[in-house]
N, C-alpha and C positions, 0 to 999 in steps of 0.2 A: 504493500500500500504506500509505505515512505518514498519509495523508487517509485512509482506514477507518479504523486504527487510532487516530487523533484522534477522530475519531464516534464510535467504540464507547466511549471515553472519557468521554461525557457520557452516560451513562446508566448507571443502579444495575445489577450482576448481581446475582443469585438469593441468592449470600454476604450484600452490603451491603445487599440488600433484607432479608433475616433478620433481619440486626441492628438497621436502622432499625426493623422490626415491633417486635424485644422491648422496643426505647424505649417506641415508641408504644404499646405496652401495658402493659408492666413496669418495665425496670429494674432487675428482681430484687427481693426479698422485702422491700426497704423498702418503708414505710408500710403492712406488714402487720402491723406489730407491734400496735397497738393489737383485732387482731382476740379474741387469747388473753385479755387481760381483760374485752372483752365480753363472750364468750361461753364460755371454758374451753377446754380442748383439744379436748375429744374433741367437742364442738360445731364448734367451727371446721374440725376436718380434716371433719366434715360438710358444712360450710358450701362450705369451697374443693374438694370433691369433688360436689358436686350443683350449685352456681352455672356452671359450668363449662358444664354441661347445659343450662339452663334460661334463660343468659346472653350465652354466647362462640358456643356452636353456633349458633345459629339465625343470629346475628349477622355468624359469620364466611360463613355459605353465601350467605345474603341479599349477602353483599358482595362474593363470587366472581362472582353470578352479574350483577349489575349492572357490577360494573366491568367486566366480560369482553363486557357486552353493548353499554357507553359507556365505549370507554377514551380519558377527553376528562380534561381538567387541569379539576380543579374538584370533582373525583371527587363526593361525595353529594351537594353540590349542584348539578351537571349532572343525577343522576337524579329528584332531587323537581319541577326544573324542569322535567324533558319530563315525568311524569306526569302533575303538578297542577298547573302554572301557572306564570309569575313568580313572581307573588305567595307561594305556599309554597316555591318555592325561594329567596325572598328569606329568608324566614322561617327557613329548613333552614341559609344562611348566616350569618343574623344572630345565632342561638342559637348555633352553630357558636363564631362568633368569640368572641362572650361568655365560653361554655363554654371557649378556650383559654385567651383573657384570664388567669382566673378560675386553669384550670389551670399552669398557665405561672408564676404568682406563687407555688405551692407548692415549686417547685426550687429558685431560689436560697436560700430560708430553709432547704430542706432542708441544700442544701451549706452553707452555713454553721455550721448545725447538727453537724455533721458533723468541719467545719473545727477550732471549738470542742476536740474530742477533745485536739489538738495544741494551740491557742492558747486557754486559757479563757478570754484580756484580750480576745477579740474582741469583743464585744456592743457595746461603747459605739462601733465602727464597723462595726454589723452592715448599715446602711441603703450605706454607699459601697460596703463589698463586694458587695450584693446588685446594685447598678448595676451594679457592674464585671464580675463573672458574667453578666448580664443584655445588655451589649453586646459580649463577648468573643465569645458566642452568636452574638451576630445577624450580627458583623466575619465569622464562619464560617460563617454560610449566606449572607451576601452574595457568598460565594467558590466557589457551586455545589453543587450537590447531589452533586456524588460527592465532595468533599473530607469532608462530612457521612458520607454512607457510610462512607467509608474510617475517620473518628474513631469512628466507630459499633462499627464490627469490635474496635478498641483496647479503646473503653469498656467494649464487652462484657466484654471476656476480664476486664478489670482489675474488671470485677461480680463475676463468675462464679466465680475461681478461687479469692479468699477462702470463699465458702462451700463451695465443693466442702469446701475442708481443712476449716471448722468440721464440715459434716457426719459425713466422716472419723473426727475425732473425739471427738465429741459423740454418736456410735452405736456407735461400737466398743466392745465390754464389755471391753476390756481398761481403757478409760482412762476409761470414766465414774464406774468406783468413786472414783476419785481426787478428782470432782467434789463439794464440798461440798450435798450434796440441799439446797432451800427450798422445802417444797414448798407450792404456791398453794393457798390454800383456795379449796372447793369454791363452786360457784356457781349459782342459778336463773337458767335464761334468760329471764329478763322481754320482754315486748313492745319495751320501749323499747333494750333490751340489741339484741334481735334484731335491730330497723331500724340501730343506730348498725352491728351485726355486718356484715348486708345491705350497707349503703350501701360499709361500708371494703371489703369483698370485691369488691364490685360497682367500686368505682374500682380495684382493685389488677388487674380484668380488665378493661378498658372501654380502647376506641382502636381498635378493630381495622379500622377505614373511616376512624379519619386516616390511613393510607397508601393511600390513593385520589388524592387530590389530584395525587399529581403523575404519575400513573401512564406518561403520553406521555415520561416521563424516564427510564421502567423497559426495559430489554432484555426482547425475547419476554415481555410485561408477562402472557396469561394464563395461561403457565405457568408465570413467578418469582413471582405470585401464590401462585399454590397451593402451590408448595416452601415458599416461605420463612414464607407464613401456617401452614403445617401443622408444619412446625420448631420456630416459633416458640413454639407451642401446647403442644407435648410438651414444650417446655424452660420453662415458664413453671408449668404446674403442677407439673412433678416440681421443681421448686427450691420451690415454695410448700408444698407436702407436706414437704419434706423440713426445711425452717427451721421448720416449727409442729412437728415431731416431735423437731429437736433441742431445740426450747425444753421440749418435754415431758420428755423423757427427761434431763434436766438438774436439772430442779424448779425450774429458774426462776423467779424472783418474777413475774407476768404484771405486775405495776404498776410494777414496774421495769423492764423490757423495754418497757413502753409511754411510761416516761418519756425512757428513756437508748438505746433500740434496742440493734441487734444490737450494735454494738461492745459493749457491755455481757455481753451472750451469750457472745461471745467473749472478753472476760477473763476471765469465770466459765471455762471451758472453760478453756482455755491460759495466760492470762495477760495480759498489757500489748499484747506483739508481733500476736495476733491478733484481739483490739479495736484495732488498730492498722491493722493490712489490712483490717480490714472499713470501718472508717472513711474510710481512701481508697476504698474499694469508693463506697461512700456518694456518697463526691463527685463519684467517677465515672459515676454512677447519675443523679445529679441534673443535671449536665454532659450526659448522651447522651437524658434525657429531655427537656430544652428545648432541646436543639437538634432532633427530633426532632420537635416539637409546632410548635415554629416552622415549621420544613420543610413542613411539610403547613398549617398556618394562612395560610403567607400567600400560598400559591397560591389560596385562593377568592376573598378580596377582589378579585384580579388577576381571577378568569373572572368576580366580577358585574362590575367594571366594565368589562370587555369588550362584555357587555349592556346596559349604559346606566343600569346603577343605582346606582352608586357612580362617584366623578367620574375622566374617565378618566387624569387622571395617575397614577392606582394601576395604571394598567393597563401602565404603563413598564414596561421590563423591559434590566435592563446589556446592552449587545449584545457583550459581550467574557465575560461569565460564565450569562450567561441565564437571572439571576436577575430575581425584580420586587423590583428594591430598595425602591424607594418603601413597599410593602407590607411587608417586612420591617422598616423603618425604623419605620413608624406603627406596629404590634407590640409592638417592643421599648419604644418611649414608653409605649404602655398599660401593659404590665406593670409597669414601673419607680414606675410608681405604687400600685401592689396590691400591693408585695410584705411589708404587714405586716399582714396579716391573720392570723388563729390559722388552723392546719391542720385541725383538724375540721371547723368550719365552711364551711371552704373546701372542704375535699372534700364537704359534702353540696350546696354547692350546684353544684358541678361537675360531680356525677353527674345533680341533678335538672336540670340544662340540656341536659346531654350527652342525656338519658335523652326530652327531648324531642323533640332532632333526628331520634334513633335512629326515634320513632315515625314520624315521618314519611318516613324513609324505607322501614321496612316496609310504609305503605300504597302505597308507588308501588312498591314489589316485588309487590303484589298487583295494584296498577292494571295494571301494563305486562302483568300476567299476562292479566287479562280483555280489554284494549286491544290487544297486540300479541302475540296469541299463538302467531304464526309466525314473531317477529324470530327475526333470528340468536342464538344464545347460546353462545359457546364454551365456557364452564361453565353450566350447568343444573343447578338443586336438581331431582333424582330422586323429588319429589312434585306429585302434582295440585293443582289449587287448593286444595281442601279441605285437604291437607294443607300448604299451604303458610301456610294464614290460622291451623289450626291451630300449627303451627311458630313462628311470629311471636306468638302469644299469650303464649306462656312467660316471655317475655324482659319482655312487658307486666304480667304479673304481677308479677315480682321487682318493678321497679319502686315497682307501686301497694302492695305490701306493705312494703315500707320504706318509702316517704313516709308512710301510715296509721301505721305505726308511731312514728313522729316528731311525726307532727300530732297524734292523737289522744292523745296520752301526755303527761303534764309533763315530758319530753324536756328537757336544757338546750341541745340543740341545734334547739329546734323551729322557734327563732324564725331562725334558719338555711334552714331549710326554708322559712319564709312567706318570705323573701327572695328564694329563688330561684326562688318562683312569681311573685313581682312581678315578677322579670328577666325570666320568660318573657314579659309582658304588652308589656315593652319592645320586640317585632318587630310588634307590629299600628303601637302610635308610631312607632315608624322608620321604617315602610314608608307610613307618612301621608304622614308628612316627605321621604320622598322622592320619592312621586306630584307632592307639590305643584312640589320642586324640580324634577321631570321633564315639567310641564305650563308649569311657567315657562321653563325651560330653551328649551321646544321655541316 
């Protein structure tokens, strides 16, 4: 009985998968702030009420129905590989990593940022603390994946419950009269407005196939899938609606809110005390998202070099926690070095990396459809080919409409965008470099 119940021990339930998903996607309504000055209010509750559609859905079913049909540690990169080759599943991982890299450097500045609230003398050691955040992380997934879950559950709540109260009340008519109105002047959605709007909407919903990866770690993995992804989804926009409606119903300055975040929101509303819980919110936000991102990143490196593409001491793994430390290690180095880059820019090139891998793996949700049209699939999208290449399209559009929006604009973030198409250029070079080292090797 002791020995089951130790097994069952190393594997996420349905709860702790919930909460890992809203890392890996959200976090809650930080870094949504800058959405209300691009675009105004009643644009943006457009935007996070139609992106959802046209972004998360096709994305989240595509990813039911592949993990459920390969539930192998490695998760999207195992499925680009059986479609189309090594070679684009190297591809699928190398974007991947990049893409975490990349993201992963936005949390500790976030928590810092955050920090600040409480200590404004921090800055002049914003770099040791961003380390020390940075390896606190990694010391906790080196200690397994349910210790991660379990923090996952805490962080949540310690998200979640500051906003419950702002929402509370920052809508209650009793106590918004009390609220000094500023209210935002009005605004044209320009093209270039729209792409910056797209891209922050599109990162505040984007991750939903980093909790793939470790999926062989998950209990009854395709039906904690579908609980905890479909939970995760309902709690994720209703907290997103519901922060862009108290920042409306407030008169919030949008350029304030985009400089100072929500804690700011929240002393408008209540005072000192509830810009004060949002701001732990905050730091707990940023704490449960890289760990989180971590969790799911360094399980790929671990399945290519299982393959023979990456060298195989990544492929180590503690034989007392069953983690791949090694991979986790190499992780936290990269990051530790990215982590002072400005957050716009980062997030656009985070989405346009992410937004590649994603392609790729929608075409091998179509390949396996025309290739193996009798495998097994414990979840199954409820559409024929047709409709399924249709389906995948949507997601490709958002995409091409915010990069065009960036590229073709005098955008100040464009040159952001040409960056992160060079980054993508960096998997056909790597994967040179790694033929050659794998004909040398052999």
């Amino acid at each position: 009985m002791k020995k089951k119940k130790d097994a069952a021990q190393k594997f996420l339930h349905p709860l702790q998968l919930t909460a890992v998903v809203f890392f890996a996607v959200s976090g809650g309504p930080y870094g949504l702030e800058p959405i209300l000055n691009y675009a105004g209010g009643f644009n943006a509750l457009l935007l996070i009420l139609i992106t959802p559609v046209v972004w998360c859905v096709p994305t989240i079913l595509m990813v039911l129905e592949l993990n459920a049909m390969m539930p192998k540690n490695g998760g999207y990169y195992q499925w680009v590989k059986n479609a189309l080759g090594l070679r684009w599943g190297f591809f699928e991982g190398w974007w991947s990593w990049i893409y975490a890299f990349v993201d992963s450097a936005i949390y500790p500045v976030l928590f810092i940022e955050y920090l600040s609230f409480f200590f404004p003398a921090v800055n002049p050691y914003k770099y040791e603390l961003c380390l020390a955040f940075i390896w606190f992380g990694a010391a906790l997934n080196l200690l397994g994946i349910v210790p991660v879950g379990q923090s996952s559950i805490a962080l949540g709540f310690a998200v979640l419950a500051p906003f419950f109260v702002l929402y509370a009340l920052a809508l209650l008519p009793t106590h918004i009269h009390a609220i000094p109105a500023i209210q935002p002047p009005s605004r044209t959605l320009d093209f270039a407005a729209l792409g910056m709007g797209i891209y922050t909407v599109m990162w505040n919903f984007l991750g939903w196939d980093n909790v793939t990866p470790y999926v062989e770690e998950v209990e009854r993995p395709v039906r904690s899938y579908c609980i905890s992804i479909l939970a995760a989804f309902l709690v994720i926009v209703a907290v997103y609606l519901l922060a862009v409606l108290s920042a409306m119903k407030t008169g919030m300055d949008f350029a304030v809110l985009e400089t100072e975040g929500f804690p700011s929101l929240g002393t408008l509303v209540s005072g000192w005390w509830l810009g004060a819980a949002l701001s732990l919110g905050g730091m707990a936000s940023a704490m449960g998202l890289f760990l989180s991102i971590l969790l799911s990143i360094s399980r790929v490196p671990k399945a290519m070099a299982d393959d023979g593409i990456f060298p195989a001491i990544i492929s180590h793994v503690n034989p007392k926690f069953n983690t791949p430390h090694v991979s986790i290690i190499i992780c936290a180095l990269v990051v530790s070095g990215m982590v002072l880059w400005g957050f716009a820019d980062l997030l656009i090139i985070d989405v346009t990396l992410y937004s590649f891998a994603l392609i790729l793996e929608f075409i091998s949700l179509i390949v396996l459809r025309i290739r193996e049209p009798l495998a097994p699939r414990p979840f199954r999208i409820r559409l024929g080919l047709k409709g399924v290449i249709a389906m995948t399209s949507l997601p490709v559009l958002c995409i091409l409409v915010a990069l065009a929006a960036l590229l073709v604009t005098s955008s100040a973030h464009a040159d952001a965008a040409w960056f992160a198409l060079c980054a993508v250029l960096t998997g056909p070079i790597a994967w040179w470099v790694v033929e050659r080292w794998r004909r040398n090797r052999a």
